[in-house]
C-alpha positions in Angstrom: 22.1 -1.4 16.7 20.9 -5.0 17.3 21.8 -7.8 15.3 19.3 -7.8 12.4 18.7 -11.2 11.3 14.4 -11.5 11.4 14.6 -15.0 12.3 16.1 -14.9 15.7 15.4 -10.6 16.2 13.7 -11.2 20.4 13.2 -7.1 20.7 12.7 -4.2 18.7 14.9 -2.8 16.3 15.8 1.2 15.9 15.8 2.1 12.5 19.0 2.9 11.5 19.6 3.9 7.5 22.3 1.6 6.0 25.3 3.8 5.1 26.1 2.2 1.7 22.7 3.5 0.7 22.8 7.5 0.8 19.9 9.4 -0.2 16.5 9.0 -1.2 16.8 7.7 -4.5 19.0 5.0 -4.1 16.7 3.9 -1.0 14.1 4.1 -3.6 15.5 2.0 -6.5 17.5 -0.6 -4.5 14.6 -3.2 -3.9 13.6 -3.4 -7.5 17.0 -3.7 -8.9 18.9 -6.0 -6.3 17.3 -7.1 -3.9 16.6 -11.1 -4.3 14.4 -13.0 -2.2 12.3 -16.4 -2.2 8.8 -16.1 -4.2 6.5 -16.3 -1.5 4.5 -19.6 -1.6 0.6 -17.9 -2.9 -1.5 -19.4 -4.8 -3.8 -17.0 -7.4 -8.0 -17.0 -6.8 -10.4 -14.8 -9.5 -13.1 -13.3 -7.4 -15.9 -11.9 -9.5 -17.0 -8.3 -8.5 -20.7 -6.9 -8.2 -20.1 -5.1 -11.4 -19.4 -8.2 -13.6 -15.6 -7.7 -13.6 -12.8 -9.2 -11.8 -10.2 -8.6 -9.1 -7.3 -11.2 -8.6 -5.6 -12.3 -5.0 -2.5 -14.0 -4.6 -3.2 -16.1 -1.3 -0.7 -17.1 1.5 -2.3 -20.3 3.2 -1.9 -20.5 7.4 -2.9 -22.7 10.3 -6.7 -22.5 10.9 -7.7 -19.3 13.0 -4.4 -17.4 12.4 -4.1 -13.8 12.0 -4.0 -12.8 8.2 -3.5 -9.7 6.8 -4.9 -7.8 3.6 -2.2 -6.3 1.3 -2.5 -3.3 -1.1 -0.1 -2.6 -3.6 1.0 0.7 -5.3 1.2 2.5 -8.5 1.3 0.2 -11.1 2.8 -2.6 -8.7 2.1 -6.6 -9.6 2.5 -10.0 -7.1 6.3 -9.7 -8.1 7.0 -6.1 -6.8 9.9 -6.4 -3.9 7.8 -4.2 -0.9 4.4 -7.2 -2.0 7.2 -10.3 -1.9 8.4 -8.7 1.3 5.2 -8.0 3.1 3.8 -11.4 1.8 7.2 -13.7 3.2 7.1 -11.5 6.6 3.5 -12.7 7.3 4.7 -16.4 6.0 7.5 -15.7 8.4 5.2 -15.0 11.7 3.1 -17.6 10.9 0.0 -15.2 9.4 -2.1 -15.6 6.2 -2.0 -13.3 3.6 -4.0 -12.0 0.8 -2.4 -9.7 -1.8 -5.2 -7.9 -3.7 -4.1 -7.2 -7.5 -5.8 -4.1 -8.7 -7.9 -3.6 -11.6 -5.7 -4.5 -15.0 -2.6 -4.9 -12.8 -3.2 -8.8 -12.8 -2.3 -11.7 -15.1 -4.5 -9.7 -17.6 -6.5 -6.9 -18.2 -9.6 -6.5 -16.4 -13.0 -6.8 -18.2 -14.8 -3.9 -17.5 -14.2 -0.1 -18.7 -12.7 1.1 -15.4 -9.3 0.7 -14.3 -7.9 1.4 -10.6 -6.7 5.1 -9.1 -5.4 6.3 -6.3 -9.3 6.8 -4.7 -11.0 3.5 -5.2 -12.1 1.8 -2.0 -14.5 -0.2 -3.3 -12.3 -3.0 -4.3 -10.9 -2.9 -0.5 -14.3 -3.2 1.1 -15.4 -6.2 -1.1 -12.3 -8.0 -0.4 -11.9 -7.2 2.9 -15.7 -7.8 3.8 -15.2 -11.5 2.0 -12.1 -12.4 3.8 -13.5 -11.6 7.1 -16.3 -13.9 6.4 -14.2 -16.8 5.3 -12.2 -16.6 8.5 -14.2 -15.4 10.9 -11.7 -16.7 13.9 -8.6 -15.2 12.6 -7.7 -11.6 13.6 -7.3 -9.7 10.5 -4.7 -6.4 9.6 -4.5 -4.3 6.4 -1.4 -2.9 4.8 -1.2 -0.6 1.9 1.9 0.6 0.2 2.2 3.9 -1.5 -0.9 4.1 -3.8 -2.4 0.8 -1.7 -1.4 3.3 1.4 -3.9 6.2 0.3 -6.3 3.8 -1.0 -6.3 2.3 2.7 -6.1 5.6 4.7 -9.2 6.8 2.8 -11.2 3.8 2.9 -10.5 3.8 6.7 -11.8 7.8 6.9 -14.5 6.7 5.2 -15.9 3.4 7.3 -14.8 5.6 10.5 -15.7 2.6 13.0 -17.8 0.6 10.3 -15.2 -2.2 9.9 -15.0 -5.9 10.1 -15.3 -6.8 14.0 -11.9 -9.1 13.7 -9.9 -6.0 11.9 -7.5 -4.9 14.6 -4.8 -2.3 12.9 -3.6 -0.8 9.4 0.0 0.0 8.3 0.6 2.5 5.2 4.0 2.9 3.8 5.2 5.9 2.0 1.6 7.1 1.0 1.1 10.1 -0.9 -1.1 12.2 1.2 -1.7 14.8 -1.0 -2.0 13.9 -4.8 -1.6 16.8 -6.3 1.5 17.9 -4.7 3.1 14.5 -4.8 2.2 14.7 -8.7 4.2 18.0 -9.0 6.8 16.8 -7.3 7.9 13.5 -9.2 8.0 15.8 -12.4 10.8 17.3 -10.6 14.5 16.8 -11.4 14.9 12.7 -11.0 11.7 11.7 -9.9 11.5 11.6 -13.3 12.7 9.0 -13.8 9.8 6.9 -11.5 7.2 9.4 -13.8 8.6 7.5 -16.9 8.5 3.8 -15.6 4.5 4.5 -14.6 3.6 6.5 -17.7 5.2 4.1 -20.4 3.3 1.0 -18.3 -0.2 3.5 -18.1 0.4 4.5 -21.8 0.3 0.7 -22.3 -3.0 -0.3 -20.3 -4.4 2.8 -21.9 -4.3 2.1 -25.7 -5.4 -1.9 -25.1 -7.8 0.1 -22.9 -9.0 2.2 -25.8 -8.9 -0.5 -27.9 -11.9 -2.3 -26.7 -13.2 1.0 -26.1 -12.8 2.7 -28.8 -14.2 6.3 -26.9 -11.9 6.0 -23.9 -9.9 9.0 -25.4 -8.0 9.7 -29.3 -5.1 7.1 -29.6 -2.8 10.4 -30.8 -3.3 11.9 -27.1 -3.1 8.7 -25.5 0.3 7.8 -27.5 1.1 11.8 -26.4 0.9 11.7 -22.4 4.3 12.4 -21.1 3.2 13.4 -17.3 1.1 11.9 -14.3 -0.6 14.5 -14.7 -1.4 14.6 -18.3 -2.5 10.8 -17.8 -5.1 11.7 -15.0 -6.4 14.9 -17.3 -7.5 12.5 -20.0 -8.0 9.2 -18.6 -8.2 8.6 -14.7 -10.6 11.8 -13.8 -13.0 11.5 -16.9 -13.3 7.7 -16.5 -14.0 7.2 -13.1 -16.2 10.2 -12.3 -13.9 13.2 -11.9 -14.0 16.6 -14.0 -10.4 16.2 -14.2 -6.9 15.7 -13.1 -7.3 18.2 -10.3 -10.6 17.7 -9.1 -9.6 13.7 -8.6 -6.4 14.9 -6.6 -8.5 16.9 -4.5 -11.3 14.1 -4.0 -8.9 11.1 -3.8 -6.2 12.0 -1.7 -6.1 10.7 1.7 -4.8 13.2 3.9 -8.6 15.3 4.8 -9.7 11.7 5.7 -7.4 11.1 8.2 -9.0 12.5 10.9 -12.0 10.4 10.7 -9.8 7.0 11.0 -10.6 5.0 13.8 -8.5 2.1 13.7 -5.1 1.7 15.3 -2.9 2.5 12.2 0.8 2.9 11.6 2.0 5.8 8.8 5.8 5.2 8.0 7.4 7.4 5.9 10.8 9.1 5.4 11.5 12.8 4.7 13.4 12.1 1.8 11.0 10.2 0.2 11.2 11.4 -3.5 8.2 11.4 -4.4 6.3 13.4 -2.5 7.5 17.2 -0.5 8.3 16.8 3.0 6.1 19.7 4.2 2.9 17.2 3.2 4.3 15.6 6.0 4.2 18.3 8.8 0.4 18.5 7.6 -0.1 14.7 8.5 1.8 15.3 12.0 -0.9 18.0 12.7 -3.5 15.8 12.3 -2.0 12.8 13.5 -1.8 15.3 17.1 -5.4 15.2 17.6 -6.4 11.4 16.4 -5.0 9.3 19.3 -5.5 6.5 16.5 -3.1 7.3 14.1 0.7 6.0 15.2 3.5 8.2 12.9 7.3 7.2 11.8 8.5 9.5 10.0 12.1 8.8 9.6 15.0 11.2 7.7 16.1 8.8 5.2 14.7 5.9 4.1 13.3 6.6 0.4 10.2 5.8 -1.4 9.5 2.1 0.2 13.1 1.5 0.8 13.7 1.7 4.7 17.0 -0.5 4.2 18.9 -1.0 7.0 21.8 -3.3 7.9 26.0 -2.8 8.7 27.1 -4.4 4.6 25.3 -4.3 1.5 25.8 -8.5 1.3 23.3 -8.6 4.7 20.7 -5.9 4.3 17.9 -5.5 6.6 14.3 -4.6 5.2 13.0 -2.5 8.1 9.7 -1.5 6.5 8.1 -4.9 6.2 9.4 -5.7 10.0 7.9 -2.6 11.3 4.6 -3.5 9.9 5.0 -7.0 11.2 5.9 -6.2 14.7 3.1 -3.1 14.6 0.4 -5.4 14.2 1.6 -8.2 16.1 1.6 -6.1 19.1 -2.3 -4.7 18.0 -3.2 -8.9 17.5 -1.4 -9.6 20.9 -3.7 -6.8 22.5 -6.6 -7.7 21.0 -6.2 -11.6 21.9 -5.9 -10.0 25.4 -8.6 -8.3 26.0 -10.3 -10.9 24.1 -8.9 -13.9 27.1 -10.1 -11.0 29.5 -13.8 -10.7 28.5 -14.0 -14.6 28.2 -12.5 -15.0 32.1 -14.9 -12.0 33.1 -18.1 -13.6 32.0 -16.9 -17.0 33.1 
């Protein structure tokens, strides 16, 4: 395996799982809890929405007309989340701009209007991204989402099909979900239990500051209740943003039935072991991926839920996830710029 140290890596690097992290789990939990790294330098802008509420960005600043790239975080996930600090320092690193979009009551404070975010909304992604391409309309632009952020992207992209920002080149999703439903069942299984906790405590949370501006979100006793994904999308995700219920919102939201329709160069890595979501979703996703020349798959054995930790000791670990985003849309920018040079010489 090549020498993986980012700053001087000349070619590309094979994925290789780092052997003092086994399993899925610990692949999982090893960014939040040890992994240290330098606060990217963002600064944080309040855009106003159409709908008189608010979404907040935390913006990496680059040369004039350099690529920059749009980054969607997951389930519950905040500007200080490792896979965001990651994603944000390897665009700092390659010279790129980035702009971290903080969903709906995920930011420095709860948002204004009755709605939160879920696992569906795309219209968030279009505003921002539809904004940013008109403030830098010489830069190349790139999208990457990360586990709820990944479905949220992979949808929106099924959606717009080839309605896109002309300068938006390539996606990356890590570890999405695919299929809500089943990736609900399955992280009320054995320890993914443990994730189901974190996110319900910190949904239980939003929920009751929620209800109590609005007082008919849903009975404080059942809010104070929900003990399962599942039993939070029943009561407050499906009825407040349009669904009949938990179900019908999985079946609605997820992104895997939009993936055939996605027409922009995108990268799906995800690992087998990922514990939070059953691995035959995946064989679904390889099916489709066979007959949408767009869609590029990694789908690795081990590697976790975001983790994709590489590296020979655990005092120099290698974060492959963020690098293979990186190099994926480097090489869709350095095609682009091409063809780009091409059509210029041509009509010259």
């Amino acid at each position: 395996m090549p020498v993986l140290d980012p700053q001087s890596m000349q070619r590309e690097v094979i994925y290789s799982p780092a052997w003092w992290i086994p399993g899925g789990h610990l692949q999982t939990l090893w960014g939040k809890f040890f992994r240290r790294q330098a606060p990217a330098p963002t600064v944080l802008e309040r855009w106003d929405t159409p709908d008189n509420d608010f979404v907040e960005l935390h913006r990496l600043r680059a040369d004039p007309g350099a690529p920059r790239v749009l980054l969607l975080h997951g389930l519950e996930g905040t500007v200080r989340s490792h896979y965001a600090q990651g994603l944000l320092n390897e665009a700092a690193r390659r010279g790129w701009g980035a702009d971290l979009l903080i969903f709906r009551s995920c930011g420095s404070e709860m948002n204004r209007a009755r709605r939160f975010y879920h696992s569906g909304e795309t219209t968030d992604t279009a505003f921002v991204l539809e904004r940013i391409s008109q403030e830098f309309p010489a830069s190349l632009l790139g999208v990457a989402g990360v586990s709820l952020g990944g479905n949220v992207l992979l949808k929106f992209l099924g959606e717009r099909g080839n309605d896109l920002p002309p300068q938006l080149k390539a996606a990356a999703a890590i570890s999405v979900p695919f299929d809500l439903g089943r990736s609900s069942k399955r992280i009320n299984r054995g320890l993914s239990r443990l994730y189901q906790r974190f996110f319900i405590n910190s949904l239980r949370r939003k929920a009751q500051e929620k209800a109590a501006r609005f007082p008919d979100l849903a009975p404080a006793a059942r809010i104070a209740g929900l003990r399962t994904l599942e039993d939070f999308d029943n009561l407050i995700t499906g009825p407040l943003h349009g669904f009949r219920d938990a179900q019908d919102y999985y079946e609605r939201s997820s992104s895997l039935p939009w993936l055939k329709r996605i027409r922009l160069q995108t990268l799906l890595l995800s690992a087998i072991d990922d514990p939070m979501l059953p691995p035959e979703v995946l064989d679904e996703v390889r099916e489709v991926a066979r007959q949408n020349p767009a869609l590029s798959l990694e789908f690795v054995d081990h590697g976790g839920h975001a983790g994709f930790i590489a590296g020979s000791a655990p005092w120099r670990p290698f974060y492959y996830g963020e690098y293979r985003v990186g190099e994926f849309l480097a090489a869709q920018f350095a095609r682009a710029s091409a063809s780009q040079t091409s059509v210029k010489q041509g009509s010259g």
